[in-house]
C-alpha positions as a Python dict, from the first residue, in 0.01 Angstrom:
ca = {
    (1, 'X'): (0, 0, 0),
    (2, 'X'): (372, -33, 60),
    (3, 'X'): (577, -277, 208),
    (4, 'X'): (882, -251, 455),
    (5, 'X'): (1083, -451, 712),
    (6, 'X'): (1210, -390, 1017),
    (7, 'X'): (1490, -549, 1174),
    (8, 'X'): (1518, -456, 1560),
    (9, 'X'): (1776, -501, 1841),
    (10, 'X'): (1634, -561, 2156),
    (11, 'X'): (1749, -499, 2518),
    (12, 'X'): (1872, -789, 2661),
    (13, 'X'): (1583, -981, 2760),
    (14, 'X'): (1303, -793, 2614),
    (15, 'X'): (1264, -926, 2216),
    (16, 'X'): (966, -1132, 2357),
    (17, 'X'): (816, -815, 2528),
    (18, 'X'): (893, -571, 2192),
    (19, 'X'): (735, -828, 1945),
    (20, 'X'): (439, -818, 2144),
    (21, 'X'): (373, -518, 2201),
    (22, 'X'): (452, -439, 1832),
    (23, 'X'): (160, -710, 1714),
    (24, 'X'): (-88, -574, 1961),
    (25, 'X'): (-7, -186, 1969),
    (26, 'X'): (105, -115, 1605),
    (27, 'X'): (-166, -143, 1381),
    (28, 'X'): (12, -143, 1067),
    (29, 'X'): (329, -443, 1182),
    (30, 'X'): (144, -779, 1050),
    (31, 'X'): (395, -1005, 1155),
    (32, 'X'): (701, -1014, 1346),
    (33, 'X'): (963, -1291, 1349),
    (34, 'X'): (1240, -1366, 1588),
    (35, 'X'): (1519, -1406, 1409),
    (36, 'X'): (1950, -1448, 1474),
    (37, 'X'): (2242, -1278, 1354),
    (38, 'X'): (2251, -892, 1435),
    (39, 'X'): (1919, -825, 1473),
    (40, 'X'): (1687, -993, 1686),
    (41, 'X'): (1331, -923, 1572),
    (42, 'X'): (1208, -875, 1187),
    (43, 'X'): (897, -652, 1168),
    (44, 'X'): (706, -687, 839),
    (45, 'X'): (495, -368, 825),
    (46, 'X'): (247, -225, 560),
    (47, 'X'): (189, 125, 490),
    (48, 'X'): (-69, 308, 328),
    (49, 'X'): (104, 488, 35),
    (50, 'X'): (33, 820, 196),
    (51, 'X'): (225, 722, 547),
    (52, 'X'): (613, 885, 545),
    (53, 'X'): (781, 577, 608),
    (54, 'X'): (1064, 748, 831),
    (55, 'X'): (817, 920, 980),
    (56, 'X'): (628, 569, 1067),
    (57, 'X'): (916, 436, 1209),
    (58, 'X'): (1035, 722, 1415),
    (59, 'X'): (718, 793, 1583),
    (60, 'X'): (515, 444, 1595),
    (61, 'X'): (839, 164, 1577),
    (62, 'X'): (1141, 367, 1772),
    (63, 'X'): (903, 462, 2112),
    (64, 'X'): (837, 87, 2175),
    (65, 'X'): (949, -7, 2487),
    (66, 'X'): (1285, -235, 2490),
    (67, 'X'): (1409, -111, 2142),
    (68, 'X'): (1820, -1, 2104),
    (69, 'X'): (1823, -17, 1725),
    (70, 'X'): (1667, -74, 1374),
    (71, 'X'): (1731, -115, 1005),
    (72, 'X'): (1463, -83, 783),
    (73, 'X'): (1401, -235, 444),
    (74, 'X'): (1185, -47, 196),
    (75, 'X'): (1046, -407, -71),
    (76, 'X'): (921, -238, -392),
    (77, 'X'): (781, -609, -543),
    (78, 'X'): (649, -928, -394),
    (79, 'X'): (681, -1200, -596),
    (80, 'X'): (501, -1567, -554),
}
């Protein structure tokens, strides 16, 4: 299992529609913060290791409704 984050821009108006959908619809987002600065939304997302990562977010993150942009973060170790 592999970790990354997602940090969407939304629409204008739609970051409460996008994190929703992404917590319902997209099995593998387990939580998604709204957050300020460039980015509006912060997707934390985890992959089985098998799962191509672009391929993740081009297919399953990108086609959500009310999305213009995202940077993702690839975390290699979670520390407590």
């Amino acid at each position: 299992m592999r970790t990354i984050f997602v940090h969407v821009k939304c629409e204008l108006g739609k970051s409460y529609t996008v994190a929703a959908e992404a917590a319902d619809t997209v099995e593998e987002v387990s939580e998604v913060y709204s957050t300020s600065g460039d980015f509006d939304l912060l997707m934390k997302c985890n992959l089985a290791d098998d799962i191509d990562v672009g391929r993740f977010v081009n297919e399953r993150i990108h086609p959500l409704p009310g999305i213009k942009d995202t940077y993702t973060v690839i975390a290699f170790k979670a520390f407590s």
